[in-house]
MOPAC internal coordinates of N, CA, C and O (Angstrom, degrees):
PM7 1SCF
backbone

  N    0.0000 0     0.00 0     0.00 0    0    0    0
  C    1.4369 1     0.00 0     0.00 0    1    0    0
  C    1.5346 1   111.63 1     0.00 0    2    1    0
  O    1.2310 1   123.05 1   153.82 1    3    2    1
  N    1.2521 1   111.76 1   -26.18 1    3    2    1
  C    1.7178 1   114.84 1  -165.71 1    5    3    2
  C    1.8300 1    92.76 1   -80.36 1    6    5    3
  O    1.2310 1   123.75 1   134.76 1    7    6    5
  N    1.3915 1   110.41 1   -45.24 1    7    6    5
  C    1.5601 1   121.97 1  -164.96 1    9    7    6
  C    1.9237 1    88.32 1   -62.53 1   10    9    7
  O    1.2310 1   121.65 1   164.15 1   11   10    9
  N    1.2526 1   114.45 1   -15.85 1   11   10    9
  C    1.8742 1   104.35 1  -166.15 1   13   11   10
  C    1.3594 1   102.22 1   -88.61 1   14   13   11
  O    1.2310 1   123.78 1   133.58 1   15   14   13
  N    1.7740 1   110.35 1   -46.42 1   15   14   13
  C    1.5169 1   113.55 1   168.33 1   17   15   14
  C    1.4124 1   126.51 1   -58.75 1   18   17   15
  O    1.2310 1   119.86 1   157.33 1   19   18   17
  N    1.3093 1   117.86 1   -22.67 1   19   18   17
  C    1.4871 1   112.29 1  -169.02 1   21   19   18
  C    1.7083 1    93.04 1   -95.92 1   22   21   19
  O    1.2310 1   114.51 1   162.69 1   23   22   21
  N    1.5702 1   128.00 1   -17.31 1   23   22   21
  C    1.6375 1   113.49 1  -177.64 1   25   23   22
  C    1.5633 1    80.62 1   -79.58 1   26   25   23
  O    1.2310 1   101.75 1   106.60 1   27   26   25
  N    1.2430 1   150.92 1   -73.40 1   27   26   25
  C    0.9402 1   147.19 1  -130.67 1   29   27   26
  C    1.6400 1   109.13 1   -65.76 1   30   29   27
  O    1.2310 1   122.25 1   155.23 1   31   30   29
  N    1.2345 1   113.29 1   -24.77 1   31   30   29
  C    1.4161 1   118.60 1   168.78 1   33   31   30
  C    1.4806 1   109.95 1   -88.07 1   34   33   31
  O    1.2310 1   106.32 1   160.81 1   35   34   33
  N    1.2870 1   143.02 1   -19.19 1   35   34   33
  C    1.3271 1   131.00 1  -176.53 1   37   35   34
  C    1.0939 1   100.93 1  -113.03 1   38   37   35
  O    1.2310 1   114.84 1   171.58 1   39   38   37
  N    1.2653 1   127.39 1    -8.42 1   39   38   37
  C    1.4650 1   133.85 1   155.48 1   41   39   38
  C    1.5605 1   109.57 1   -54.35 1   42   41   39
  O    1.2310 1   141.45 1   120.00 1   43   42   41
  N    0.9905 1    75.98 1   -60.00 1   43   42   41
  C    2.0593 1    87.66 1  -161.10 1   45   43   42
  C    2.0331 1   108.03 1   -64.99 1   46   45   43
  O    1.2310 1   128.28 1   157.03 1   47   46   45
  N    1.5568 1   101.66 1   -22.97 1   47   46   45
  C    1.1060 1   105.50 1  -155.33 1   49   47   46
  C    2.0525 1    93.29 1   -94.54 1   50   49   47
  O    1.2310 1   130.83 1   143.39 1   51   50   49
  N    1.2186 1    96.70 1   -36.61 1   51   50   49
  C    1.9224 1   102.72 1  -179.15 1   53   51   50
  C    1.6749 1   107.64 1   -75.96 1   54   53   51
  O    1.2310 1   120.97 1   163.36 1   55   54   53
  N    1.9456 1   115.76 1   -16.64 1   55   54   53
  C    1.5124 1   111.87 1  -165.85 1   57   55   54
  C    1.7235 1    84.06 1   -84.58 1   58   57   55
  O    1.2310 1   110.21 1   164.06 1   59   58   57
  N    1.5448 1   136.00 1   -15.94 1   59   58   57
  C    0.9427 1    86.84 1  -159.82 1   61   59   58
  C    1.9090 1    94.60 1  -137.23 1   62   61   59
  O    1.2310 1   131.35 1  -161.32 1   63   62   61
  N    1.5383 1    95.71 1    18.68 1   63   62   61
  C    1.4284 1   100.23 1   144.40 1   65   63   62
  C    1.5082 1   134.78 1   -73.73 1   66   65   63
  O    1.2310 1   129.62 1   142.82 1   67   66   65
  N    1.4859 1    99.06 1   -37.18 1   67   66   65
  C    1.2334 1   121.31 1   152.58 1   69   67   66
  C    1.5710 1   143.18 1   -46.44 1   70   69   67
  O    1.2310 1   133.72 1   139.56 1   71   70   69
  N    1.7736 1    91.07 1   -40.44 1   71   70   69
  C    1.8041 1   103.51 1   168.63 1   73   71   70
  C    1.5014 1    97.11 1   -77.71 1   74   73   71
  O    1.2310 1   109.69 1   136.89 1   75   74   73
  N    1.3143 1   136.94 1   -43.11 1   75   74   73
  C    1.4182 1   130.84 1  -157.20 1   77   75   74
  C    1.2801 1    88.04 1   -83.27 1   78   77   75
  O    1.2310 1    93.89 1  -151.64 1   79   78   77
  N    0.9603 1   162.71 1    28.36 1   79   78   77
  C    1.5488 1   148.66 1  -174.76 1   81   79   78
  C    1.5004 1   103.68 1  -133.34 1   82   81   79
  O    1.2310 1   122.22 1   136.38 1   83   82   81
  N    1.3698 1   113.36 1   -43.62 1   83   82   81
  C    1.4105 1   118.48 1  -159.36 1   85   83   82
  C    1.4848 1   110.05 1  -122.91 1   86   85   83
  O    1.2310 1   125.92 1   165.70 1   87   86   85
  N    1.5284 1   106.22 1   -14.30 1   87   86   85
  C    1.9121 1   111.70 1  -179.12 1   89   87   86
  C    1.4088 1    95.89 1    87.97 1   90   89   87
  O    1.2310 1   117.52 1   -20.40 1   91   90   89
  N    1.2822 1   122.32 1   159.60 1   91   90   89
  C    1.5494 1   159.49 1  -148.52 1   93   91   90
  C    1.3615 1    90.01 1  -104.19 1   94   93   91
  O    1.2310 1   115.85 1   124.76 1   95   94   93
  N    1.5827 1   125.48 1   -55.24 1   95   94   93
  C    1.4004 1   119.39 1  -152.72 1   97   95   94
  C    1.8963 1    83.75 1   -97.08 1   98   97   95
  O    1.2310 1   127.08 1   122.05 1   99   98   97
  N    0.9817 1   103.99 1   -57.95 1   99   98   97
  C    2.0679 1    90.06 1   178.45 1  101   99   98
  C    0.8786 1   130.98 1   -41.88 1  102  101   99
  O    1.2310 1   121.47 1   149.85 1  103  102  101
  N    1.5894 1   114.79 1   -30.15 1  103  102  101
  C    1.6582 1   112.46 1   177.67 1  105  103  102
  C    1.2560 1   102.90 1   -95.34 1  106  105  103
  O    1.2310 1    96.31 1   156.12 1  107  106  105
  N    1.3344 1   159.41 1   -23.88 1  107  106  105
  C    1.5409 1   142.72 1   128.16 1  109  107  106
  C    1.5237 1   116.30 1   -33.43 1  110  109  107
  O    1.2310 1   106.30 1   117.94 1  111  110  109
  N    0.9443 1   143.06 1   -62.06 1  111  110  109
  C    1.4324 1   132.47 1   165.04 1  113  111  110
  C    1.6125 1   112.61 1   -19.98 1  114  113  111
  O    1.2310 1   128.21 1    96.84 1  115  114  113
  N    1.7090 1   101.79 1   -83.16 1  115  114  113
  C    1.5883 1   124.27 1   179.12 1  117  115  114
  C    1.6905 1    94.74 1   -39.78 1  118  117  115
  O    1.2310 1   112.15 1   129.27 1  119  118  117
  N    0.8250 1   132.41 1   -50.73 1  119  118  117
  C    2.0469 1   133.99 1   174.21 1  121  119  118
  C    1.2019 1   101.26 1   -37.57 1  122  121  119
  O    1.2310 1   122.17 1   109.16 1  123  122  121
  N    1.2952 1   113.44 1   -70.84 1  123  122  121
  C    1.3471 1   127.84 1  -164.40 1  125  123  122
  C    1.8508 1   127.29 1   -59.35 1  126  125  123
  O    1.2310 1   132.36 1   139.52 1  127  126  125
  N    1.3349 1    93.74 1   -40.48 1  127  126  125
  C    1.8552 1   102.31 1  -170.18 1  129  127  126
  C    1.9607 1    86.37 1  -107.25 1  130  129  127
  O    1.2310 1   121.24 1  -151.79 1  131  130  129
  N    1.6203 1   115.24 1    28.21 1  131  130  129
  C    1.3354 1    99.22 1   173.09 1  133  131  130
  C    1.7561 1   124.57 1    65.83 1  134  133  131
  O    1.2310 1   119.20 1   168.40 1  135  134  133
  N    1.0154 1   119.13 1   -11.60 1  135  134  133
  C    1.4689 1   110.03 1  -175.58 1  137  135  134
  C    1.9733 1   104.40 1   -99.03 1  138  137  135
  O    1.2310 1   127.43 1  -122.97 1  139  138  137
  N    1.6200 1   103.30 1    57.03 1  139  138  137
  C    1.6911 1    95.73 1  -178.91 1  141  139  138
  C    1.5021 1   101.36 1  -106.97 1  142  141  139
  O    1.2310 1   113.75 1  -136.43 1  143  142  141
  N    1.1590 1   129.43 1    43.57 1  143  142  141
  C    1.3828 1   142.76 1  -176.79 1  145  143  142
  C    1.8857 1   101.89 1   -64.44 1  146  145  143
  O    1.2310 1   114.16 1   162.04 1  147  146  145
  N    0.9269 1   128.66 1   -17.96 1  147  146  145
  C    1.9440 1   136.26 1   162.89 1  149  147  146
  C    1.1393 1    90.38 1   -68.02 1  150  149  147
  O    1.2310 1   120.06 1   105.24 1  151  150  149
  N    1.5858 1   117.48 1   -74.76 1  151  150  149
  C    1.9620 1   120.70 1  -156.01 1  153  151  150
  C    1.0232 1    85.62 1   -50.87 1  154  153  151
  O    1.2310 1   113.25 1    95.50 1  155  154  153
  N    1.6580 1   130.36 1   -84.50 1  155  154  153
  C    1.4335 1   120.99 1  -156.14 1  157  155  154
  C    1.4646 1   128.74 1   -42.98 1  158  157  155
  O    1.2310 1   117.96 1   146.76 1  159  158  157
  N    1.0903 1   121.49 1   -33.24 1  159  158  157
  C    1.3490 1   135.04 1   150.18 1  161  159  158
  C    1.4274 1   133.42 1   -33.21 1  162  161  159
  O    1.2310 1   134.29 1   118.21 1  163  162  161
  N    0.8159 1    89.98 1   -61.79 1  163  162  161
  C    1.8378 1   120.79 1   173.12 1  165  163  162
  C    1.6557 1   120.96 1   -54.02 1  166  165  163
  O    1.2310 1   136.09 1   128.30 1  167  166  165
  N    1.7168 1    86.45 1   -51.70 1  167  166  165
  C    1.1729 1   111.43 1   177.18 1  169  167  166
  C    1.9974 1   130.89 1   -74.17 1  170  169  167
  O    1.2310 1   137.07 1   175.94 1  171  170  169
  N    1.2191 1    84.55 1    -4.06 1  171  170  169
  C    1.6285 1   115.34 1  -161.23 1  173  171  170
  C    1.7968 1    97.05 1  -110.25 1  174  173  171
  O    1.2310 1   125.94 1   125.46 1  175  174  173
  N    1.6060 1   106.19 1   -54.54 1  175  174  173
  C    1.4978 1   113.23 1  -170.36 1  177  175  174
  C    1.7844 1   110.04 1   -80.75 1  178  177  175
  O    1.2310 1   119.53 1   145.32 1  179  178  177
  N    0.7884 1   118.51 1   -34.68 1  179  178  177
  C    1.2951 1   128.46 1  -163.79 1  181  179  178
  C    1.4515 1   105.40 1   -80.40 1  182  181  179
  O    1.2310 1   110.43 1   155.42 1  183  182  181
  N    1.6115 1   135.59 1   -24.58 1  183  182  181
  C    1.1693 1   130.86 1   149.20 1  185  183  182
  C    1.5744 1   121.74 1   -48.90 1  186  185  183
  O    1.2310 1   134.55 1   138.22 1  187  186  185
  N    1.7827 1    89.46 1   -41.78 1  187  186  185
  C    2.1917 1    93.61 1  -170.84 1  189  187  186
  C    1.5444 1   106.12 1   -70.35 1  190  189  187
  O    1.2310 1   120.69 1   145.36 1  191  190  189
  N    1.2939 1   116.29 1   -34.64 1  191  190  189
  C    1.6538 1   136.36 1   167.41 1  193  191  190
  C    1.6571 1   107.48 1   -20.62 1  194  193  191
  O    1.2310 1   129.52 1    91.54 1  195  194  193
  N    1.8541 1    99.26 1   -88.46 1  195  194  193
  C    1.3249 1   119.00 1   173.87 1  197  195  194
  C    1.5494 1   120.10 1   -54.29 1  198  197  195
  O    1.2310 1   125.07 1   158.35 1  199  198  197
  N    1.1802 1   107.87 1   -21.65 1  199  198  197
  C    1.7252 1    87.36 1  -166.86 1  201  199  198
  C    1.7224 1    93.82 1  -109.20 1  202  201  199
  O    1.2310 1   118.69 1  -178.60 1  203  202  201
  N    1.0543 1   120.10 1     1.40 1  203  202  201
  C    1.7149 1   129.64 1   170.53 1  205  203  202
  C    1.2682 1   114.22 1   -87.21 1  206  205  203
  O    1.2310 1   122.25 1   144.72 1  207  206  205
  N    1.1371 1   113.30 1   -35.28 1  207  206  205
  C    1.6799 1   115.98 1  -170.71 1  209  207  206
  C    2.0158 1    92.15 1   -96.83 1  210  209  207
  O    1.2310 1   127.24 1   123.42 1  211  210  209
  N    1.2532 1   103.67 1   -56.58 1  211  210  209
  C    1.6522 1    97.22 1   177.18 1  213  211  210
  C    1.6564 1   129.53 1   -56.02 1  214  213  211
  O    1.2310 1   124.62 1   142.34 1  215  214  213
  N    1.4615 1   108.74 1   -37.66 1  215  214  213
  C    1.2601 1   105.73 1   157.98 1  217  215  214
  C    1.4985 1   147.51 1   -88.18 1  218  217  215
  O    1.2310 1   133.42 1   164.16 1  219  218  217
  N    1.3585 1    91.67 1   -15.84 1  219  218  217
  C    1.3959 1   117.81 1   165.35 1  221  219  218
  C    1.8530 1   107.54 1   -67.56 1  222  221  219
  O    1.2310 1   118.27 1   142.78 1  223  222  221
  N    0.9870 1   120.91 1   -37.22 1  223  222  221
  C    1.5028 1   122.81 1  -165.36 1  225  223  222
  C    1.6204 1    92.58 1   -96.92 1  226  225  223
  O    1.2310 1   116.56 1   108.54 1  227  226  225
  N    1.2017 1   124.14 1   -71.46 1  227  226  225
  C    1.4318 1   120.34 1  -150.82 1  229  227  226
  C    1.7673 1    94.39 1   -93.93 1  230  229  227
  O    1.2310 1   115.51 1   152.70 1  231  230  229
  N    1.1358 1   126.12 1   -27.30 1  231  230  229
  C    1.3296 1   121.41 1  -144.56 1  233  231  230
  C    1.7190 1   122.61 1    76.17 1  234  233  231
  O    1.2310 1   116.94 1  -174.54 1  235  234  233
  N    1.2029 1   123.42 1     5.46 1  235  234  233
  C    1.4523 1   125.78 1   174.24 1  237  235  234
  C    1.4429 1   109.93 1  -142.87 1  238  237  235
  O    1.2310 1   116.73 1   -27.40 1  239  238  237
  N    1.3025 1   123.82 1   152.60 1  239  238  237
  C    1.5424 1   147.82 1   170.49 1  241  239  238
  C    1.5523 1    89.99 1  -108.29 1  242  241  239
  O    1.2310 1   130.17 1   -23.04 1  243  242  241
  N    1.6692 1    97.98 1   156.96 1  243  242  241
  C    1.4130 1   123.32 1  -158.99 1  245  243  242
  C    1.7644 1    98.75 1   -59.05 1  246  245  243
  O    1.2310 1   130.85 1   122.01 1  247  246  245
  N    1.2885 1    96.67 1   -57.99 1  247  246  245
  C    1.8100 1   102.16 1   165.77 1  249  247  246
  C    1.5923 1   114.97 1   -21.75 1  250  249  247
  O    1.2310 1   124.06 1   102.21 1  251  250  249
  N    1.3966 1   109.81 1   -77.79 1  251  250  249
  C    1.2796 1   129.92 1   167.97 1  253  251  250
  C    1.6492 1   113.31 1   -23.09 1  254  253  251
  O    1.2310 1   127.88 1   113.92 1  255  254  253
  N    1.0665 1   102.43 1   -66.08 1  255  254  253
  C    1.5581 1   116.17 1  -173.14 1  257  255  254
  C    1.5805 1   101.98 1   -57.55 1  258  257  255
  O    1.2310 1   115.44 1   136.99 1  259  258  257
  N    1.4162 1   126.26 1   -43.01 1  259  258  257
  C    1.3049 1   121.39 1  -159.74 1  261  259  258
  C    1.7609 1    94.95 1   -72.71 1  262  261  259
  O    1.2310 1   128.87 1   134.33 1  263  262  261
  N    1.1498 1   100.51 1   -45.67 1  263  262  261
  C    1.8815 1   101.73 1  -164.13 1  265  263  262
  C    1.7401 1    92.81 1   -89.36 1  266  265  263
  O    1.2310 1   105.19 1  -145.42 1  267  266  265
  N    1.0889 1   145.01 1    34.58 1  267  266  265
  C    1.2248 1   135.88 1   170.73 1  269  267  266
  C    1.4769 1   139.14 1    52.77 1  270  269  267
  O    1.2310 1   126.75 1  -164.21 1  271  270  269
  N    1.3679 1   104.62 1    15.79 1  271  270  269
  C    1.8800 1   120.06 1   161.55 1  273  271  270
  C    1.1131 1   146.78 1  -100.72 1  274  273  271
  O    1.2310 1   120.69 1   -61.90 1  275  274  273
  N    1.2409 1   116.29 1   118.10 1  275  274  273
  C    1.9806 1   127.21 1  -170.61 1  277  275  274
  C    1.0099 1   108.46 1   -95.20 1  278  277  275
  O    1.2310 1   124.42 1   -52.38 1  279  278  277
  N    1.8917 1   109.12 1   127.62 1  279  278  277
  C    1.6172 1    95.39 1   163.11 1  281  279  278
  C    1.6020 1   103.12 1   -89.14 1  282  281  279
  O    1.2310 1   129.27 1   -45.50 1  283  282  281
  N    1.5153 1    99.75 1   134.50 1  283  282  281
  C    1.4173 1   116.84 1   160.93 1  285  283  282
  C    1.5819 1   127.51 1   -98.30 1  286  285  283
  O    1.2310 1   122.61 1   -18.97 1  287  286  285
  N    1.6832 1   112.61 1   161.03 1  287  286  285
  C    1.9128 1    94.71 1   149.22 1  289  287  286
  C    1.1992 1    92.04 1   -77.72 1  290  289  287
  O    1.2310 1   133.66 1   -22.03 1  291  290  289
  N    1.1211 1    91.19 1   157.97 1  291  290  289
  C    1.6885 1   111.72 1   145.65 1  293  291  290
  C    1.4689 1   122.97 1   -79.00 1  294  293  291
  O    1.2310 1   110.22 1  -172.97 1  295  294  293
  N    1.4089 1   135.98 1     7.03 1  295  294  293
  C    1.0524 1   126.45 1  -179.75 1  297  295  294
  C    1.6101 1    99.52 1  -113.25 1  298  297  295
  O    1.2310 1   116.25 1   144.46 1  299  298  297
  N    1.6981 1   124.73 1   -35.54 1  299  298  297
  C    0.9438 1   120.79 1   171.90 1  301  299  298
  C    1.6469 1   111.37 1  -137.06 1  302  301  299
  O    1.2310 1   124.73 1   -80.40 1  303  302  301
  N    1.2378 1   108.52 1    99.60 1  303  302  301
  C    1.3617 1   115.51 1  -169.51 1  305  303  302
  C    1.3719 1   132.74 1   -63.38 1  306  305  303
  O    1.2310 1   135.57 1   138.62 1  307  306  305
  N    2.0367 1    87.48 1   -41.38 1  307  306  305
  C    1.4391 1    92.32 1   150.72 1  309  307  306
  C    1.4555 1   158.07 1   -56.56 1  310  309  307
  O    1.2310 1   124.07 1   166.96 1  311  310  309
  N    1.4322 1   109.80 1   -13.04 1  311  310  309
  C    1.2478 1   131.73 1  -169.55 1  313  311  310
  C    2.0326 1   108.21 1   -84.36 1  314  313  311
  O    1.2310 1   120.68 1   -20.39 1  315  314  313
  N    1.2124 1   116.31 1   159.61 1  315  314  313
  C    1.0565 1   114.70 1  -171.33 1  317  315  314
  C    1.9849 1   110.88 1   -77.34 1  318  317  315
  O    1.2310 1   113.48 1   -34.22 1  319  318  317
  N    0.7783 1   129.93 1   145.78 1  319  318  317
  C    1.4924 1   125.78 1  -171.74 1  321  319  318
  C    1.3847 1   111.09 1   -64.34 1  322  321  319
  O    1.2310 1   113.51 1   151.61 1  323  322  321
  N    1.2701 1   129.88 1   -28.39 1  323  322  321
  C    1.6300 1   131.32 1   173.94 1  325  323  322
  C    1.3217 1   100.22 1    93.35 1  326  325  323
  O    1.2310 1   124.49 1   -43.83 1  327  326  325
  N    1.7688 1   108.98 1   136.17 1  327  326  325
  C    1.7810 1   105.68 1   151.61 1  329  327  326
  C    1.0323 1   146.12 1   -52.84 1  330  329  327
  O    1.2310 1   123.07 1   142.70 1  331  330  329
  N    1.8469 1   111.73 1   -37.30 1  331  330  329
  C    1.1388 1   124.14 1  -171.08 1  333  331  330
  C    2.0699 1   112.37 1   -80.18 1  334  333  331
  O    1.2310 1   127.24 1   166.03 1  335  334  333
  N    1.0428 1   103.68 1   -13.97 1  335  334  333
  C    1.4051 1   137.91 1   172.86 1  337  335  334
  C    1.8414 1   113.61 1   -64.07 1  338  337  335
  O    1.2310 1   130.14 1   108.49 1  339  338  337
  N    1.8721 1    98.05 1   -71.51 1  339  338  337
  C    0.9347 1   125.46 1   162.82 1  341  339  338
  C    1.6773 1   124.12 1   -37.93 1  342  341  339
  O    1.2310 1   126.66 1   105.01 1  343  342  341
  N    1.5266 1   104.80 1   -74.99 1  343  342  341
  C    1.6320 1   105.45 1   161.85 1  345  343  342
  C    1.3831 1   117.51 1   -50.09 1  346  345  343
  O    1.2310 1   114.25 1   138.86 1  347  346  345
  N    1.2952 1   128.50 1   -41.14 1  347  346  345
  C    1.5592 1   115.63 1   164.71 1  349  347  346
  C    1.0031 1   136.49 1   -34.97 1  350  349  347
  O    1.2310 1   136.97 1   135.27 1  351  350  349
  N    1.1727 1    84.75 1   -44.73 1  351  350  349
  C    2.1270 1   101.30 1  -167.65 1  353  351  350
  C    1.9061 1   109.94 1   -93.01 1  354  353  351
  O    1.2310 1   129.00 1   165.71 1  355  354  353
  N    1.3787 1   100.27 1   -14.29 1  355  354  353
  C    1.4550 1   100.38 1   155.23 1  357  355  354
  C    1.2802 1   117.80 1   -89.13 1  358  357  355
  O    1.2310 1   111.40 1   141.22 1  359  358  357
  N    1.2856 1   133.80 1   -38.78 1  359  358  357
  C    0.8894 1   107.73 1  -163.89 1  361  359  358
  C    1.8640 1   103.53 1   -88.61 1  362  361  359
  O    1.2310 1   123.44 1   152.16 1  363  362  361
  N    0.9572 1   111.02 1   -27.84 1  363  362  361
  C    1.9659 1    99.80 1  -179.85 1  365  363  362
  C    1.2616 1    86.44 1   -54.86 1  366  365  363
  O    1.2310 1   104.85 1   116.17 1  367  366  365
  N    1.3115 1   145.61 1   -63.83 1  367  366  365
  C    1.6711 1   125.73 1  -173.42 1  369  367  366
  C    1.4703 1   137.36 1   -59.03 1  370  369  367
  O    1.2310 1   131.62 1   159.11 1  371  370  369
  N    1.6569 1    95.17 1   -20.89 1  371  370  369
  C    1.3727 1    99.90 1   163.58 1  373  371  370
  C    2.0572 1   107.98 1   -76.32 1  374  373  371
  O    1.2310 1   116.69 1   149.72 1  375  374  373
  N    1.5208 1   123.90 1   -30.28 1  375  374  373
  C    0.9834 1   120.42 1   159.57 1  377  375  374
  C    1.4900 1   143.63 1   -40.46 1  378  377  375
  O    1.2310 1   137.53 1   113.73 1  379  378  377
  N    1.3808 1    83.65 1   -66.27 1  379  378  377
  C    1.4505 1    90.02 1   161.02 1  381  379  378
  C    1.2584 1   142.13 1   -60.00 1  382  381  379
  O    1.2310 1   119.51 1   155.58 1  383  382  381
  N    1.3772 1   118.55 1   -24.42 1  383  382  381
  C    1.5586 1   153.99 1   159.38 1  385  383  382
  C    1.8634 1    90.72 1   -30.42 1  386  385  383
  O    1.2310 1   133.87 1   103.28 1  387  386  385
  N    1.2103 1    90.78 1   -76.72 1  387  386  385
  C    1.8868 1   114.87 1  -174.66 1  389  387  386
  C    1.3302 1   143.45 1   -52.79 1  390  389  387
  O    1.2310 1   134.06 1   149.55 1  391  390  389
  N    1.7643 1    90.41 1   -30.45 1  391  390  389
  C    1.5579 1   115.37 1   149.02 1  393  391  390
  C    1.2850 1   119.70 1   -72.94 1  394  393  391
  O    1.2310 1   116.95 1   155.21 1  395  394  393
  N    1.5932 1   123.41 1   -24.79 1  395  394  393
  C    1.8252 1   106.05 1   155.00 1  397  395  394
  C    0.9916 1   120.32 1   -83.99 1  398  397  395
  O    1.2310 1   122.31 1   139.25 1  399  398  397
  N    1.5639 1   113.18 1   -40.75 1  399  398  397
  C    1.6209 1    81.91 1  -177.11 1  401  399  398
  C    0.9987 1   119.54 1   -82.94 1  402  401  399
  O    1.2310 1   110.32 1   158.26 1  403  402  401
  N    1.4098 1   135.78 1   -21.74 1  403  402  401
  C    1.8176 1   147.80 1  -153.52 1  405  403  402
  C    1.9364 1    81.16 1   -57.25 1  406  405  403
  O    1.2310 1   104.92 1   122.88 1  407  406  405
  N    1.0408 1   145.49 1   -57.12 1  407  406  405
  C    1.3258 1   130.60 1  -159.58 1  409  407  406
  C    1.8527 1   116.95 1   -79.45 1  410  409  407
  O    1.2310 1   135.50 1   152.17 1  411  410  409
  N    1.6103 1    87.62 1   -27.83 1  411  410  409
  C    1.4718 1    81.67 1   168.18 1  413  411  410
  C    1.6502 1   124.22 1   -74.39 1  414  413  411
  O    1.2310 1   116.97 1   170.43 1  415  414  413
  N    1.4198 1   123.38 1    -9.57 1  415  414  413
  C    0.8820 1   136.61 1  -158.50 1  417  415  414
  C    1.4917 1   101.42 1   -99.65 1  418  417  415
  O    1.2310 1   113.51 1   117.95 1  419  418  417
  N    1.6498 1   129.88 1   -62.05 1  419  418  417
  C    1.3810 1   142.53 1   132.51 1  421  419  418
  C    1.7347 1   115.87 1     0.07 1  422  421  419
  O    1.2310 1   123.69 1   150.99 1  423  422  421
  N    1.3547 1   110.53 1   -29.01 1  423  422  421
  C    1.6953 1   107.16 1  -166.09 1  425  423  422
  C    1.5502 1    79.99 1  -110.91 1  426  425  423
  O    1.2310 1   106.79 1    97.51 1  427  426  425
  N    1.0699 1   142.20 1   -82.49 1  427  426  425
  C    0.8350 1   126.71 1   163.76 1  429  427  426
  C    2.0513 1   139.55 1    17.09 1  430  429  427
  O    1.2310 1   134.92 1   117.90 1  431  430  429
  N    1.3833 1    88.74 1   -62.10 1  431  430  429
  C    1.8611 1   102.10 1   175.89 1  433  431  430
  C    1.4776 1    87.62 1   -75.50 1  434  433  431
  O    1.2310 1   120.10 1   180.00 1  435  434  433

């Protein structure tokens, strides 16, 4: 549930940094004839952004906070979770994410 609240906020918050930046009708175009190499970008970075700086600092994303879970160490709980920590642990999950679908997607074309 926390992973649904936090797309739905960086969703909502990159679709429409994205529309104000590039226009409504340009970034459907750029979709369309393939050249959305910004959106995808955007769309890719702006997850590692939020959940690096939010978990890295507090140990929770907004998700997190609503349903009541911290990532901690376990050796020192008190301590802040770290960025370099933080980006890790997003991104092997954003990895792994990519290794399922990247093949379903591949059979597909």
């Amino acid at each position: 549930m926390a992973v649904a609240i936090d797309g739905l906020i960086i969703g909502g918050v990159t679709a429409v940094a994205v529309m104000s930046a590039v226009g409504l009708e340009e970034a459907n175009d750029a979709i369309l004839d393939g050249s959305a190499a910004f959106i995808f970008v955007a769309f890719i970075l702006a997850p590692g952004f939020y959940h690096t700086l939010m978990v890295g600092n507090r140990g929770q994303t907004i998700g997190k906070i609503a349903l009541g879970i911290k990532i901690v160490d376990h050796e020192h709980p008190e301590h802040a979770f770290g960025y370099p920590r933080a980006f890790r642990r997003w991104f092997a999950t954003t990895l792994f994410w990519w290794l399922l679908y990247l093949p379903g997607i591949l059979d597909h074309l």
